[in-house]
C-alpha positions as CSV (number, residue, x, y, z in Angstrom):
1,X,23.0,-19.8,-30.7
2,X,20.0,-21.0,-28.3
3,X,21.8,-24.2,-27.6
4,X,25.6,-22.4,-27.3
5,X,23.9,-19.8,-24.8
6,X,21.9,-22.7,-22.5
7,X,23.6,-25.9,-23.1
8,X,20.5,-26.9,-25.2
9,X,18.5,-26.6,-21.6
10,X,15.6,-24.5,-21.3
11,X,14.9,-22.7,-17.8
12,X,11.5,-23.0,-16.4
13,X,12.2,-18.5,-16.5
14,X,12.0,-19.2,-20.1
15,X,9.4,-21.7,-20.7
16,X,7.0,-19.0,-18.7
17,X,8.4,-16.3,-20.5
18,X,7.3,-17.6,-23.8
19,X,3.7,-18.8,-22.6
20,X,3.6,-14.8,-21.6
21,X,4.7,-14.0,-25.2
22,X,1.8,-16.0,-26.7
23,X,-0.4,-14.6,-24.1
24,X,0.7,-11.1,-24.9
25,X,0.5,-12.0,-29.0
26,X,-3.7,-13.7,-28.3
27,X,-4.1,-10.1,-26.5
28,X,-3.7,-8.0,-29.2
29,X,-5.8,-10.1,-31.6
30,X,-9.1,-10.4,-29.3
31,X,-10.9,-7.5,-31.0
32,X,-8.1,-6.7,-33.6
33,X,-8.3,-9.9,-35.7
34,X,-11.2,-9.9,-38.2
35,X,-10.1,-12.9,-39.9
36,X,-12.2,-14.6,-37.4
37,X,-15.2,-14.0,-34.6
38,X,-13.7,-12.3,-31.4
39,X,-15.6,-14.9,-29.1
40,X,-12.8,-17.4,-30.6
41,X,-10.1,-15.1,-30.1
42,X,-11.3,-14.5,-26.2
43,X,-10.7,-18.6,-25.9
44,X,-7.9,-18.8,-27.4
45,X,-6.5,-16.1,-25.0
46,X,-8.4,-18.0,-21.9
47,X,-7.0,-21.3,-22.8
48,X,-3.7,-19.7,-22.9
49,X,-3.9,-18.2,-19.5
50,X,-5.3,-21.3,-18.5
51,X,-2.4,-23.3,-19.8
52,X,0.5,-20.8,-18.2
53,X,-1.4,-21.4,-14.8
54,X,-1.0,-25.4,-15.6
55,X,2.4,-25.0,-16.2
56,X,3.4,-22.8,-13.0
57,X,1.1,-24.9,-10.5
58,X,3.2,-26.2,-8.3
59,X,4.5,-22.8,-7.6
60,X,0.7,-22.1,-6.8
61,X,-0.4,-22.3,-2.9
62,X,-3.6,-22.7,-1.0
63,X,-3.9,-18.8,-1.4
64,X,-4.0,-18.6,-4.8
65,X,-6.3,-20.9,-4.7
66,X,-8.8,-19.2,-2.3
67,X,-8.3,-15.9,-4.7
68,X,-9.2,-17.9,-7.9
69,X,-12.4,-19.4,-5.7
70,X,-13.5,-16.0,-4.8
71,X,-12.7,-14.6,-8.2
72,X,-14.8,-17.4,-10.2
73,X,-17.5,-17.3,-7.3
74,X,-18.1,-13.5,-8.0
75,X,-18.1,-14.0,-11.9
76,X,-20.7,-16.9,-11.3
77,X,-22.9,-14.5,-9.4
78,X,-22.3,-11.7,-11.8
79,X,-23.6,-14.2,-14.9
80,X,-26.7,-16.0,-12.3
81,X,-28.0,-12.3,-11.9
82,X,-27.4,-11.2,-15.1
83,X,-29.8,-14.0,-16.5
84,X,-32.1,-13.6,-13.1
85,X,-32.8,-10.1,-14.1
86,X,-33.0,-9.7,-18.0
87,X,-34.6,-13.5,-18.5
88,X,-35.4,-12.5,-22.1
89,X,-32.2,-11.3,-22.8
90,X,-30.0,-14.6,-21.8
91,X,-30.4,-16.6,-24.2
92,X,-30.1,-14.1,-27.2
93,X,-26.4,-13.2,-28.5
94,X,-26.4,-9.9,-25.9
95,X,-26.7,-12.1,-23.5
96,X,-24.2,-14.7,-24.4
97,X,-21.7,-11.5,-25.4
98,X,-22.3,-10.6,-21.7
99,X,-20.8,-14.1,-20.5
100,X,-18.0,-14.1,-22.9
101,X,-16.9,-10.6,-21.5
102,X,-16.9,-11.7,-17.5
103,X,-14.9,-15.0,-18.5
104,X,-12.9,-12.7,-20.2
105,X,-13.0,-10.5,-17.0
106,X,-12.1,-13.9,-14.8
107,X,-9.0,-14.2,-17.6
108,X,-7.6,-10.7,-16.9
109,X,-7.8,-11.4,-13.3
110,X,-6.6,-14.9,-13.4
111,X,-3.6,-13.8,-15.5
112,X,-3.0,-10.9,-13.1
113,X,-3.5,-12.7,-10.2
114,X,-0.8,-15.3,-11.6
115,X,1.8,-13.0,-12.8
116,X,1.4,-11.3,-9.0
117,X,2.0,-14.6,-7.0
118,X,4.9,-15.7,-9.3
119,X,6.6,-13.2,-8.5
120,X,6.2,-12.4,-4.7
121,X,7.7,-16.1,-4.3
122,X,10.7,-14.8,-6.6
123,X,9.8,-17.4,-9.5
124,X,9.1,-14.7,-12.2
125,X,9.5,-11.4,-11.2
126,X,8.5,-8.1,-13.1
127,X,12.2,-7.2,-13.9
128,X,12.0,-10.9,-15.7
129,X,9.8,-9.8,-18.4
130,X,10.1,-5.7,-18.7
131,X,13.1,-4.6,-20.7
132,X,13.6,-1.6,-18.3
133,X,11.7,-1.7,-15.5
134,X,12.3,2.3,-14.0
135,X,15.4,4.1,-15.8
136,X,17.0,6.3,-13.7
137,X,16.4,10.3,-14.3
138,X,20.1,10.4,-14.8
139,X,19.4,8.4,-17.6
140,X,16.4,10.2,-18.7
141,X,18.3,13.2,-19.0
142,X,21.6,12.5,-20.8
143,X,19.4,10.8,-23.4
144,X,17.0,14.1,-23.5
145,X,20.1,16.1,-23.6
146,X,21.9,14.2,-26.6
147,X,18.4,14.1,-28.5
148,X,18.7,18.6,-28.4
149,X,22.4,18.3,-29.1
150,X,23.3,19.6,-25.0
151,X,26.7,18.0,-24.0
């Protein structure tokens, strides 16, 4: 069916919409997934990001760039004072929990900051990946009406 719909051709549209659905999948298993620690699960979902990013970069410009510089330079800052002002605590697990939850802080933002550039240069937009991005209240309504048996 796949290669009757696309000529056996995939569209770069689709290749990001499926990193987004293993991105989305690695979301819900960070602190769901007890089959293994959530530190792994947090990689997994950072290389992820990581690897959509590779895959849309020459979409990405000089001001992307900038924004991920700022965004890492703040996370750095967060983690040096972190460590400056609770030495003993550091290099215990608090400590290294603390680290895993601003990198997964830098992911979220990475991942937003992505999805947000993609689609003001009309690569990926929002209406790509939402199955219905605002229904109309026309819409709304008839559905509410036929649910209480209105005509």
């Amino acid at each position: 069916m796949f290669e009757d719909q696309f000529q056996g051709e995939l569209s770069e549209e689709q290749v990001f919409f499926r990193q987004l659905m293993i991105i989305s999948s690695l979301s819900t298993r960070l602190f769901t997934d007890t089959s293994t620690e959530w530190q792994v699960n947090i990689r997994n979902y950072v290389e992820a990001i990581k690897t959509f990013e590779a895959t849309a970069i020459r979409h990405l410009d000089e001001d992307y760039r900038r924004k991920m510089i700022r965004i890492v330079k703040h996370a750095k800052e967060k983690i040096e004072t972190y460590r400056r002002l609770n030495p003993s605590h550091s290099l215990t697990n608090m400590g290294k929990e603390y680290e895993v939850v601003i990198t997964l802080d830098v992911a979220r933002k990475r991942l937003a900051l992505l999805m947000r550039t993609l689609d003001d240069k009309g690569v990926f937009s929002e209406k790509s990946y939402r199955a219905i991005e605002h229904p109309p209240k026309s819409l709304l309504d008839a559905d509410q009406q036929e649910v209480i048996g209105i005509d």
